[in-house]
C-alpha positions, -999 to +999 in steps of 0.1 A: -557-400+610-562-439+615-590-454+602-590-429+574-601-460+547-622-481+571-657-487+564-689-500+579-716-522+561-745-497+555-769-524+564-752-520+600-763-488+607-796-492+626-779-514+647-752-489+652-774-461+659-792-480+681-761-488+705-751-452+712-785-446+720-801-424+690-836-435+678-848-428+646-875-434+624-875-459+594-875-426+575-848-411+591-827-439+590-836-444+555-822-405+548-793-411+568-782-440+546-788-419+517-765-396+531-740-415+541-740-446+509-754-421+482-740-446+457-756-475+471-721-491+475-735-511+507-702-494+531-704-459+549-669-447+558-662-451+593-647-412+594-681-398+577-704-417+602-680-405+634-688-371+618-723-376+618-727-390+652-704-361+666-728-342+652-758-362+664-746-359+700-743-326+714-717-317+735-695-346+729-666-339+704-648-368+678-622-375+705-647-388+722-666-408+699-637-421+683-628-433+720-661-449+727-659-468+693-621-479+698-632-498+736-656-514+715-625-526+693-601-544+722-577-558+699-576-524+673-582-548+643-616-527+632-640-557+641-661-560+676-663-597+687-700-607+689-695-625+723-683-584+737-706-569+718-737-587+736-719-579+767-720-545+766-750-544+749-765-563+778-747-543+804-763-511+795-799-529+791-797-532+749-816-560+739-818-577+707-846-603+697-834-632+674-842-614+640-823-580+650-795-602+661-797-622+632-795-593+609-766-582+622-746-610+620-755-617+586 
């Protein structure tokens, strides 16, 4: 399976999370980075947090997450330019204040 050794920062996640739409607690998000970096390694393996969020969202299988991550990724090189990113994120009424953007890009 691609993407079998690609990874995602951990500190990335909230934002992540956020996007498809989840919302968690501090808590939860804390327990799901536990979960997910139990080493504190500071990278989540892309295949263990498709799991999760195939998981997470009912009714939709991996296929399909896997597909909604991959239109994210136009050019298939396991990055999402900012300047799409805030496009979609703004087409489906995401909004980011300065810090939360901030954070991300850091």
């Amino acid at each position: 399976k691609s993407g079998a050794n690609e990874s995602i920062k951990t500190k990335d996640l909230d934002y992540i999370i956020r996007c498809t739409g989840i919302v968690m607690t501090s808590a939860e998000m804390t327990q799901l980075k536990q979960q997910l970096d139990p080493h504190n390694s500071g990278s989540v393996a892309r295949d263990d947090l498709v799991s999760y969020l195939v998981n997470m969202l009912s009714g939709y299988n991996e296929d399909v997450v896997l597909g909604a991550l991959k239109r994210l990724d136009g050019n298939s090189d396991g990055l999402i330019p900012i300047d799409e990113l805030e496009y979609y994120l703004t087409t489906y009424g995401i909004e980011l204040d300065n810090k939360e953007l901030k954070h991300l890009l850091s």
